[in-house]
TIDOFI-687215 format. One record per residue (C-alpha): residue in three letters; x, y, z. Coordinates in Angstrom, 3 decimals. Layout:
N
NODE,kolza,x,y,z
NODE,ALA,X,Y,Z;
...
END
This chain:
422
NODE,kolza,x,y,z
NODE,UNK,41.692,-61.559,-24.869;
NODE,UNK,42.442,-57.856,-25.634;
NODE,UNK,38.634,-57.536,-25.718;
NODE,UNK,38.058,-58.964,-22.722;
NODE,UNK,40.714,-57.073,-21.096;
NODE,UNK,39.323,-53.923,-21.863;
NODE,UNK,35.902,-54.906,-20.759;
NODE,UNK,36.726,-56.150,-17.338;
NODE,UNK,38.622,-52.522,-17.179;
NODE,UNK,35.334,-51.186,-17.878;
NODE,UNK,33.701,-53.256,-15.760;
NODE,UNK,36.027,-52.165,-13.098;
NODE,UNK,35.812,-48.196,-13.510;
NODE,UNK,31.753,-48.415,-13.684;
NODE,UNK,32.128,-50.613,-10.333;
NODE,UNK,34.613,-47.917,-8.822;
NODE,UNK,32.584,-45.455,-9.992;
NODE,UNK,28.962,-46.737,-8.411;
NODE,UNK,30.956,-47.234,-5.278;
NODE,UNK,32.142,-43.619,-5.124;
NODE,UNK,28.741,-42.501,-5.882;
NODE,UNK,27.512,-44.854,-3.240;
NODE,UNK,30.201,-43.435,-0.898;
NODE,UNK,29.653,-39.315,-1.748;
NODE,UNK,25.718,-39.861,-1.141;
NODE,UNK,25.683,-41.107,1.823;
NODE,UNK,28.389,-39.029,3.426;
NODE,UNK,25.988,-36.177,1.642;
NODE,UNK,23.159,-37.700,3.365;
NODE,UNK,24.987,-37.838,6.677;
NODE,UNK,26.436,-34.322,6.638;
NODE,UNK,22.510,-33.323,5.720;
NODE,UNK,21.020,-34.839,8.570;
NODE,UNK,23.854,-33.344,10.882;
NODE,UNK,22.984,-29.884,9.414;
NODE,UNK,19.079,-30.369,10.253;
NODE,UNK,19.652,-31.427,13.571;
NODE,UNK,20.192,-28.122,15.822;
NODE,UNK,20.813,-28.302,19.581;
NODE,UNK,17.875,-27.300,21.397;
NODE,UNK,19.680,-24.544,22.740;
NODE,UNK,19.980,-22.543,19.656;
NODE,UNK,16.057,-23.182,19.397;
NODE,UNK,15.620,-21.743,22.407;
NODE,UNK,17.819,-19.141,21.703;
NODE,UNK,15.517,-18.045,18.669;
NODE,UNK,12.631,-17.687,21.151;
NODE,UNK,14.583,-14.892,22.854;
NODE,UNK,15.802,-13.524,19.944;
NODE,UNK,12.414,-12.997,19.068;
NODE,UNK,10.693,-11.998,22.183;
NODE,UNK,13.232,-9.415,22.769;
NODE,UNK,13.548,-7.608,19.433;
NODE,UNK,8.994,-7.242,20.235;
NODE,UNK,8.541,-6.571,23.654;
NODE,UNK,8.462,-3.516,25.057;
NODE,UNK,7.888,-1.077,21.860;
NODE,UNK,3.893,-0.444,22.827;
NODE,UNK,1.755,-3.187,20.669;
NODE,UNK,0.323,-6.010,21.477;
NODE,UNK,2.531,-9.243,20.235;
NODE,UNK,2.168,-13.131,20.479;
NODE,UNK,3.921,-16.173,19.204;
NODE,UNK,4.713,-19.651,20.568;
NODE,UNK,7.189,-22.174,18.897;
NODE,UNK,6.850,-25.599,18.376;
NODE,UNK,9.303,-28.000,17.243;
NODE,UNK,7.902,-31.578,16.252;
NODE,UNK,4.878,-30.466,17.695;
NODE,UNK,6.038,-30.157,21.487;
NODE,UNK,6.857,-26.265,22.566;
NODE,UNK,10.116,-24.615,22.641;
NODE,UNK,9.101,-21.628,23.860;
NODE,UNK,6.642,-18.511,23.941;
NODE,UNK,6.762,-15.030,24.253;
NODE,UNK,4.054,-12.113,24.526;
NODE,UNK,3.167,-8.264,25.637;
NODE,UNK,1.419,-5.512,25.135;
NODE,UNK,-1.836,-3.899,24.902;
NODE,UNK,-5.256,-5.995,23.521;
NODE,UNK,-7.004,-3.280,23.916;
NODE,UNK,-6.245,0.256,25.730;
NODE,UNK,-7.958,2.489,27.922;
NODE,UNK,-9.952,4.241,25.880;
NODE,UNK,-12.015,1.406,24.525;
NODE,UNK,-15.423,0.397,26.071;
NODE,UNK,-14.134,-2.758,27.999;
NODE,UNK,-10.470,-0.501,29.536;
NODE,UNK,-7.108,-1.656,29.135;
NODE,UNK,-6.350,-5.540,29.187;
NODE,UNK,-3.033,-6.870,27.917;
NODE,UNK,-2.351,-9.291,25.264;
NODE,UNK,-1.602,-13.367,26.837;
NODE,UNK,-1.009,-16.423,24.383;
NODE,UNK,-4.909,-16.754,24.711;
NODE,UNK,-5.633,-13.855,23.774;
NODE,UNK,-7.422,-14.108,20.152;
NODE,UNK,-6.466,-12.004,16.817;
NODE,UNK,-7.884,-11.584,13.319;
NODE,UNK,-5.679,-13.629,11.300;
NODE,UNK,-6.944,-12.584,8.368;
NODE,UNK,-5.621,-14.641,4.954;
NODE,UNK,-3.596,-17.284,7.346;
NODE,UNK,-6.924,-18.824,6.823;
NODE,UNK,-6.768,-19.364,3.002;
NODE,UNK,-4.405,-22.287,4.655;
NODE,UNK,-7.010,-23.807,6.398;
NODE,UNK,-9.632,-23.288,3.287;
NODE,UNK,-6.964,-25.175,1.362;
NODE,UNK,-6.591,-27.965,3.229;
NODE,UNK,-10.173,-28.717,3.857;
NODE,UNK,-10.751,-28.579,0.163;
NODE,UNK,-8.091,-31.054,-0.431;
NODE,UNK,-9.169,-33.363,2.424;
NODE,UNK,-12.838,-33.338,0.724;
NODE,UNK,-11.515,-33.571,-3.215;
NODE,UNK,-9.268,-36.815,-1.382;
NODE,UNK,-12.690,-38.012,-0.052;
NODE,UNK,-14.823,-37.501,-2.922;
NODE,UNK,-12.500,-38.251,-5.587;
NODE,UNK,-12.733,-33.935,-6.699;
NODE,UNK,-9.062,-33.176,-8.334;
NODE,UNK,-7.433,-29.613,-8.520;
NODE,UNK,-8.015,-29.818,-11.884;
NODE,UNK,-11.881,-30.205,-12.017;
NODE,UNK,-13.525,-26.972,-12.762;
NODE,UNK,-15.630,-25.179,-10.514;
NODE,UNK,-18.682,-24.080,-12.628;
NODE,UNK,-20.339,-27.418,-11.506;
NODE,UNK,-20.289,-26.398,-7.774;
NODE,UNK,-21.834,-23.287,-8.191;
NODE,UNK,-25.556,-22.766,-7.603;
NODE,UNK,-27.185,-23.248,-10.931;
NODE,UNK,-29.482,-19.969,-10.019;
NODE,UNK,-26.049,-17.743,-10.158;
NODE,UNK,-25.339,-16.164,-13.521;
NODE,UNK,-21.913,-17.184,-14.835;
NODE,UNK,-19.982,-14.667,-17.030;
NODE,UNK,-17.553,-14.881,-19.505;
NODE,UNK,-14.752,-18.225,-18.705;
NODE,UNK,-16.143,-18.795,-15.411;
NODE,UNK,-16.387,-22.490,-16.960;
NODE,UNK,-13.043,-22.947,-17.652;
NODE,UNK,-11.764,-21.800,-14.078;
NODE,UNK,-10.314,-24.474,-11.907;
NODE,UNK,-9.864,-25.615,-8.511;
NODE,UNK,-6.446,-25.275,-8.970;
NODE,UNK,-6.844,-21.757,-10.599;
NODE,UNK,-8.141,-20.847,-7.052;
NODE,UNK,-5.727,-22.056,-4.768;
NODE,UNK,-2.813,-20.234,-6.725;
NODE,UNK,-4.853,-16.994,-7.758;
NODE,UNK,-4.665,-17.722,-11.253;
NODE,UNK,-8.079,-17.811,-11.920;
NODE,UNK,-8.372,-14.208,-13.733;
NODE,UNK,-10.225,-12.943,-11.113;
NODE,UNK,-9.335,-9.443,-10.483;
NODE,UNK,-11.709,-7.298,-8.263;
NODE,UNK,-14.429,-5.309,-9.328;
NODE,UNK,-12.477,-2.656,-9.898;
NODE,UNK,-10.453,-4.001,-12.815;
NODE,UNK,-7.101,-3.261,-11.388;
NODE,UNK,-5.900,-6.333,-9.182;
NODE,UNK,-6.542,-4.561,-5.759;
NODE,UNK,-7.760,-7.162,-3.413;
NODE,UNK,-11.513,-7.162,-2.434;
NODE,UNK,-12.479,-7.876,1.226;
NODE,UNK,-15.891,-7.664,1.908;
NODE,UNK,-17.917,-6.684,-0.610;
NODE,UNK,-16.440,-8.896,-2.596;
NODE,UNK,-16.203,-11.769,-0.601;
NODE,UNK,-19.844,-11.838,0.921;
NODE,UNK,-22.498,-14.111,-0.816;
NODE,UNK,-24.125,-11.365,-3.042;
NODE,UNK,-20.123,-10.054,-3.914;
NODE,UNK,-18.997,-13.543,-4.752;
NODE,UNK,-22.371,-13.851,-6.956;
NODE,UNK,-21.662,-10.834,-8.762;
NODE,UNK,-18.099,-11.539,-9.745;
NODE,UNK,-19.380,-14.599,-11.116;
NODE,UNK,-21.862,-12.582,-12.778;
NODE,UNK,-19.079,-10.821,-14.410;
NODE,UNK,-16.919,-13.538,-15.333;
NODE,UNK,-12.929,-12.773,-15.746;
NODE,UNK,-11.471,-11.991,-19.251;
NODE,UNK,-9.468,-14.118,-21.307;
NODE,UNK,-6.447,-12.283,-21.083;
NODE,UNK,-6.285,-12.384,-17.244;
NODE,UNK,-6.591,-16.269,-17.023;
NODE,UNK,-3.566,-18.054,-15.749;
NODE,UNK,-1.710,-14.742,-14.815;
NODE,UNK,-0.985,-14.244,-11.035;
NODE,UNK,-3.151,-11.829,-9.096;
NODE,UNK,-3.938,-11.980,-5.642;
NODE,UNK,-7.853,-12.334,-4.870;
NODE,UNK,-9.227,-13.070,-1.282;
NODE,UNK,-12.460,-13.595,-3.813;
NODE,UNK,-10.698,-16.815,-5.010;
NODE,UNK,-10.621,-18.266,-1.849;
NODE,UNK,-13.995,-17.106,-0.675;
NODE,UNK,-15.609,-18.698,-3.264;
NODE,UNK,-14.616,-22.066,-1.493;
NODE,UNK,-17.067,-21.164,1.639;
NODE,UNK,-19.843,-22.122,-1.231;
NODE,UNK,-17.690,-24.972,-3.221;
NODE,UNK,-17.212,-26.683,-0.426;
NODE,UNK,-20.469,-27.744,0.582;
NODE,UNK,-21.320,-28.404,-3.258;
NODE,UNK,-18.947,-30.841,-2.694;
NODE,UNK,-20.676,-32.551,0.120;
NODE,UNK,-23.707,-32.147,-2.279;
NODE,UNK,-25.389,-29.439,-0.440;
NODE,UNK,-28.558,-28.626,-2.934;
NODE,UNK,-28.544,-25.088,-3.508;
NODE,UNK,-32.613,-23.502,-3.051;
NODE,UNK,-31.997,-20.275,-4.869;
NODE,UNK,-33.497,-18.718,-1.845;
NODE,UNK,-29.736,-16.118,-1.207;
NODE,UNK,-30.782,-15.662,2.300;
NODE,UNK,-30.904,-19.237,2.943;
NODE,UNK,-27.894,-20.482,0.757;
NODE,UNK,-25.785,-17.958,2.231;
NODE,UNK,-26.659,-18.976,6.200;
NODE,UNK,-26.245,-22.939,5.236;
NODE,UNK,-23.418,-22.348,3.048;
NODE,UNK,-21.500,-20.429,6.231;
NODE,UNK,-22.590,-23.485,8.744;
NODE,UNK,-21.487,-25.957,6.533;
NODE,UNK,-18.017,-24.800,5.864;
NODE,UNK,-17.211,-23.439,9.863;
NODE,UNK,-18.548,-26.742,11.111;
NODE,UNK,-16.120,-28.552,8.868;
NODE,UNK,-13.057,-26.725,9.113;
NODE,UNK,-13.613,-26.931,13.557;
NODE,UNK,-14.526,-30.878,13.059;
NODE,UNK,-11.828,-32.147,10.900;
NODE,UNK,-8.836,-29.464,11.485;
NODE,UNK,-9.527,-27.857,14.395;
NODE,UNK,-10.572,-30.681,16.766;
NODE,UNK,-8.384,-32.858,15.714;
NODE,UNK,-5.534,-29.920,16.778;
NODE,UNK,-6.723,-30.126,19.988;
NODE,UNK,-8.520,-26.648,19.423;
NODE,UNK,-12.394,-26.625,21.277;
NODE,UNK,-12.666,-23.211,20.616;
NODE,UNK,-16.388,-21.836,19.494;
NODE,UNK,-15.812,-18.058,18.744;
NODE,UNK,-14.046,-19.095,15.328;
NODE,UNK,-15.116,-15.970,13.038;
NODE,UNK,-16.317,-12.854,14.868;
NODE,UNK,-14.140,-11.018,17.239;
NODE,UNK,-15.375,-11.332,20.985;
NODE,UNK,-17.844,-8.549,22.945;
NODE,UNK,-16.353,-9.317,26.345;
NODE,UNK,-13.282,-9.714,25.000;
NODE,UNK,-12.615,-7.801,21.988;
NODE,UNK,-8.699,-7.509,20.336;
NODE,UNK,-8.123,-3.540,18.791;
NODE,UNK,-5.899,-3.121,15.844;
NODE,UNK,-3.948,-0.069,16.218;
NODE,UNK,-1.480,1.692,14.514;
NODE,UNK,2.122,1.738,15.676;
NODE,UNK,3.593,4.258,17.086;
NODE,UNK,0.513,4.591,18.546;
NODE,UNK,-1.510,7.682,18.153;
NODE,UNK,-2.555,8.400,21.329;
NODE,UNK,-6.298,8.954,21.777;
NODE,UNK,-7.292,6.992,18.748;
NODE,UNK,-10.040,4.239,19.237;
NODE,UNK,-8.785,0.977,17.838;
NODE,UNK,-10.070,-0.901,15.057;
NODE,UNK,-12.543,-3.935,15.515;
NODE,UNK,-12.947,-6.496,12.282;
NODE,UNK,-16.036,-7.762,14.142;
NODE,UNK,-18.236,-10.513,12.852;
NODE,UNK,-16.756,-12.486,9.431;
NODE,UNK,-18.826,-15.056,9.404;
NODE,UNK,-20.348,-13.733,5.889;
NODE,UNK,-16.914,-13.780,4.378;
NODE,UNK,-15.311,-16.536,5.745;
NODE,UNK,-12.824,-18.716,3.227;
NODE,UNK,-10.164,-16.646,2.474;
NODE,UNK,-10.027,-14.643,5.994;
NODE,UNK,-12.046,-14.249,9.042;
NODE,UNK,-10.767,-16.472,11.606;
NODE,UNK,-9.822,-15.290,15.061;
NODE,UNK,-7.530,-17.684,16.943;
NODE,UNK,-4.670,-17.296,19.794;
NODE,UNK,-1.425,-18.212,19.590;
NODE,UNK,-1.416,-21.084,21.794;
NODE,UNK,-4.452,-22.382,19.282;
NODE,UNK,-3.011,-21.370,16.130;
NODE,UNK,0.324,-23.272,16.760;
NODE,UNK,-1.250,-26.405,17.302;
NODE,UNK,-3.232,-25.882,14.394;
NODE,UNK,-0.392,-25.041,12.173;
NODE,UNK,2.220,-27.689,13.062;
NODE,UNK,-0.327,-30.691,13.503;
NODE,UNK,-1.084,-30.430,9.848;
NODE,UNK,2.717,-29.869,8.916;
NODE,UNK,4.172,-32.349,11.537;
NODE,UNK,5.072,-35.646,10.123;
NODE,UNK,2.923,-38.092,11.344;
NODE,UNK,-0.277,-35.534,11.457;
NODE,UNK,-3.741,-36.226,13.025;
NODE,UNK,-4.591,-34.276,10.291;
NODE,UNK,-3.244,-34.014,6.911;
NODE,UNK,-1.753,-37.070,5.057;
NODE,UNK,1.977,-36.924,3.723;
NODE,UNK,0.373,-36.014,0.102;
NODE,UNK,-2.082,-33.332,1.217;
NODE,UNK,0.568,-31.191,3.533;
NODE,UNK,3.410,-31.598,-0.326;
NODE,UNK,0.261,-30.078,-1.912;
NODE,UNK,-0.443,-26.856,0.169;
NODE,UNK,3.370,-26.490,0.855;
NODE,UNK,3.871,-26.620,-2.792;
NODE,UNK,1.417,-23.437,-3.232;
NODE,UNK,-1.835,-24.615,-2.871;
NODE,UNK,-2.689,-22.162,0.268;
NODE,UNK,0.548,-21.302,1.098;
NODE,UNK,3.886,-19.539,-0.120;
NODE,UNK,7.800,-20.779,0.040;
NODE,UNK,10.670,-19.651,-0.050;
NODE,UNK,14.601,-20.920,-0.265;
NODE,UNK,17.649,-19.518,1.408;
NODE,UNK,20.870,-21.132,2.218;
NODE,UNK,19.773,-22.355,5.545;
NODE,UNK,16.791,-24.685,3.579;
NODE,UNK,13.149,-24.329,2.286;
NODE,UNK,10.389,-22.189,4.482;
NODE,UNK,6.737,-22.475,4.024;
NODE,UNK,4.330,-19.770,5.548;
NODE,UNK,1.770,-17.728,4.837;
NODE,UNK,1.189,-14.723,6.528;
NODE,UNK,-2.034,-12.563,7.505;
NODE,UNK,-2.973,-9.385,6.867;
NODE,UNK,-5.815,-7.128,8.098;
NODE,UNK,-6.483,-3.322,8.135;
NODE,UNK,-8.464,-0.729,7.905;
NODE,UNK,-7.431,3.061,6.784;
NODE,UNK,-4.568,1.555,4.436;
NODE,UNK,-4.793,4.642,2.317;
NODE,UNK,-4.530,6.700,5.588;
NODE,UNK,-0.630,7.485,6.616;
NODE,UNK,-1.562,5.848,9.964;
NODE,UNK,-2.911,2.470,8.959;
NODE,UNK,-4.235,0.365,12.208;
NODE,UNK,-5.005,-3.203,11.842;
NODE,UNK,-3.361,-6.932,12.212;
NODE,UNK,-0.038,-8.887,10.855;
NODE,UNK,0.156,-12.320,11.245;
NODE,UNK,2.224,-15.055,10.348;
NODE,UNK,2.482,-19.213,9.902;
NODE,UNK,5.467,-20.426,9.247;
NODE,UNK,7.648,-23.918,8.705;
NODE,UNK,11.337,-24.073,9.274;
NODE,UNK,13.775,-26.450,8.542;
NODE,UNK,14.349,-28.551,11.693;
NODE,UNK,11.103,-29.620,12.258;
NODE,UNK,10.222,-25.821,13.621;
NODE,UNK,6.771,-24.095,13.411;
NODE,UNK,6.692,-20.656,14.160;
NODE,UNK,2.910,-18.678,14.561;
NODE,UNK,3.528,-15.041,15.371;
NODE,UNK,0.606,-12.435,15.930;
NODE,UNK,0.768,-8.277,16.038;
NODE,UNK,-2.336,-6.196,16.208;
NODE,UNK,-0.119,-2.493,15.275;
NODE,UNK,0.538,-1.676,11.595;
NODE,UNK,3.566,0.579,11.269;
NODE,UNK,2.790,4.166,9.847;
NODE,UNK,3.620,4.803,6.571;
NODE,UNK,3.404,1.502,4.622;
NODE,UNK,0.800,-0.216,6.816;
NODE,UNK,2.460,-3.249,7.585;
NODE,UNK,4.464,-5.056,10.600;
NODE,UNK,5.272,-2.233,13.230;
NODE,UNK,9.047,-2.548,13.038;
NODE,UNK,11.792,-2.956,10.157;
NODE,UNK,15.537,-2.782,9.995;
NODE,UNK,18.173,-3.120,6.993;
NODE,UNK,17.783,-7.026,7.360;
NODE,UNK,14.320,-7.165,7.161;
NODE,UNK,10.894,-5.139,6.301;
NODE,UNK,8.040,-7.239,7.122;
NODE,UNK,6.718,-10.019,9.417;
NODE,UNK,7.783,-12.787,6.746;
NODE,UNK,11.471,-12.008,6.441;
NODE,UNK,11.942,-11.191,10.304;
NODE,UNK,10.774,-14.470,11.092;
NODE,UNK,13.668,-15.365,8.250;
NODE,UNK,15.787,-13.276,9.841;
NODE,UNK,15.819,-14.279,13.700;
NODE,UNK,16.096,-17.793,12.666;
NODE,UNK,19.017,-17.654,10.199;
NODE,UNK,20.302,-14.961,13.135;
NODE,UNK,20.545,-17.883,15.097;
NODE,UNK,20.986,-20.855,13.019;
NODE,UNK,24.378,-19.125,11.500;
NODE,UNK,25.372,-18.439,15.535;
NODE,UNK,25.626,-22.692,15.296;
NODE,UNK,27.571,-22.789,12.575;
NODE,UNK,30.079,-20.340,13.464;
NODE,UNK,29.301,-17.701,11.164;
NODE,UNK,27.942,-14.398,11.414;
NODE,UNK,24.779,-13.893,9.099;
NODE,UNK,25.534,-12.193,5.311;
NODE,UNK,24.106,-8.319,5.601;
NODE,UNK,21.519,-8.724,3.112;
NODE,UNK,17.683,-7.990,3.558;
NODE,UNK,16.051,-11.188,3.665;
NODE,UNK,13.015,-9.908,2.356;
NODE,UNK,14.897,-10.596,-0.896;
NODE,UNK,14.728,-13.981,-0.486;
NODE,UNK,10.658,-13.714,-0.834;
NODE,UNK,9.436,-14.971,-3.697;
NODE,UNK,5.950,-12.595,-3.423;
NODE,UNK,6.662,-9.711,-1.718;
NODE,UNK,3.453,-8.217,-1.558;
NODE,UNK,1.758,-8.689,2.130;
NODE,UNK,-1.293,-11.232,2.236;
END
């Protein structure tokens, strides 16, 4: 009886105890979902917050918000190009297109993904069987991954030797031939090093994967190769975003966007990427705002016309994208990049930025002025130095404003994980 006793005592703690659990998860649960679930207003409020910290400092800005893929808000200004350029002065509008440079590495990964789903291709496969047979492959090209791509772990480090990231001549057919050519050294495989070369090399994988027969003919390869990936990536992403647009990867002539450098030197012609159709795969594409944002949060939003559940936990666990944590929840983004003169003190060029929020919010944000001295987004202050942690920063500005709390004076480019720009 004592026995017994002590077992239905046992029997009633572990009962208690399941209960309690029972009862601490879901008020968890319910004080999450209350967290997540901001008034429109303070949403709103983050538009302005942003709009007004841009406009009126001289370059050309654009960025719409979506939240569950229906806009909050917008804001733009600035020049697109200024007077001294061939076509005169013409503001910037949320049409108006930019070079978003490695945001596009993004858009690379997810077409990859929705192919290896469709072909049954893992991230784990290696590449060397998608190459054309006619390219020389170095030293542990064969052992390089998918995967080893989409992360920049591949050991692929630039011609050079030294990590510095290659845009075009590395990135154009006879580039990504020749770092093949060269192969990648044991020691760098598996170690981090940022390559737009890794995801270049998916504007010829890709249509391997469709089983595009290579001729060996460069000329050829290299125009079919280009056709086959652009056509893709405005079929099955694009289109299905609700974007028609048909100048994808060369800046307009009518309607060019200038890079500049901020403050603005004044007399100083503005830079033009022009035409990246031979590099296209890890940057190139020129979109607007108003394009970009549906592109952005239709494959994030639950529910998406374009990527399953699975695919969008596979990019937004690093497969073409970056995150980051701070108290206020989990961020995915990755930003954009694009200039020329960097070793100049007056860099000119484009920042860009994608970016998911907590609270179903989708951020794109567009500048075409790098900031003298470091080259990257025109303005900084003690709470933040680049385009990644001010978009941080305005929201947790006003997310903290809701909870009636004034934000901690830190720097939230702390928070970043990789702090290098993209």
């Amino acid at each position: 009886m004592f026995e017994n006793s002590k077992i239905s005592k046992r029997f009633l703690l572990l009962a208690l105890s399941f209960f309690a659990i029972v009862l601490i998860h879901g008020g968890c649960k319910k004080d999450k979902d209350q967290e997540v679930v901001v008034p429109i207003e303070n949403i709103r409020r983050f538009v302005t917050l942003l709009d007004d910290s841009l406009k009126g400092r001289g370059f050309g800005y654009s960025f719409v918000v979506y939240r569950k893929n229906e806009l909050v808000g917008s804001g733009f200004g600035g020049p697109a190009s200024r007077s001294i350029e061939y076509i005169g002065e013409r503001p910037v509008t949320l049409d108006t297109k930019m070079q978003i440079a490695s945001m596009s590495k993004t858009l690379t990964a997810a077409a990859f993904l929705m192919i290896g789903q469709e072909k049954g291709i893992k991230t784990t496969d290696k590449i060397i069987n998608y190459l054309p047979a006619s390219w020389t492959k170095g030293p542990n090209v064969d052992k390089i991954t998918f995967r080893d791509l989409l992360t920049h772990r591949s050991g692929i480090i630039g011609v050079g030797d030294n990590c510095q990231n290659g845009s075009y001549i590395e990135n154009y057919w006879l580039g990504l031939k020749n770092l093949m050519k060269k192969g990648v050294k044991t020691e760098n495989m598996y170690q981090q090093c940022y390559q737009n070369a890794n995801f270049g090399l998916f504007r010829v994988l890709i249509p391997a994967m469709f089983g595009y027969k290579f001729s060996g003919n460069d000329e050829n390869d290299n125009a079919n190769t280009q056709k086959i990936y652009e056509d893709y990536v405005k079929e099955h992403i694009f289109q299905k975003a609700g974007v028609l647009s048909t100048e994808l990867l060369f800046n307009s002539s009518a309607f060019p966007t200038f890079g500049y450098d901020y403050p603005y030197t004044d007399g100083e012609w503005g830079f033009n990427p022009g035409d990246l159709r031979e590099t296209a795969g890890g940057y190139g594409f020129y979109l607007s705002a108003n394009e970009a944002v549906k592109i952005y949060s239709g494959m994030f939003v639950k529910d998406s016309p374009i990527l399953s559940q699975a695919l969008q936990d596979s990019i937004q666990s690093g497969l073409g994208s970056y995150t980051t944590v701070t108290p206020l929840g989990e961020f995915s983004y990755h930003d954009g990049w694009w200039h020329s003169g960097f070793y100049k003190e007056r860099t000119k060029g484009f920042r860009s930025i994608w970016m998911t929020c907590p609270n179903d919010i989708t951020v794109v944000l567009f500048t075409n002025a790098l900031r003298h001295r470091d080259g990257v987004f025109p303005i900084f202050s003690d709470a933040y130095y680049d385009i990644t942690s001010y978009v941080l920063w305005a929201y947790a500005t006003v997310m903290e404003e809701n909870k009636g709390r004034r934000t901690s004076p830190i720097n939230f480019h702390d928070y970043l994980r990789d702090k290098q720009p993209h």
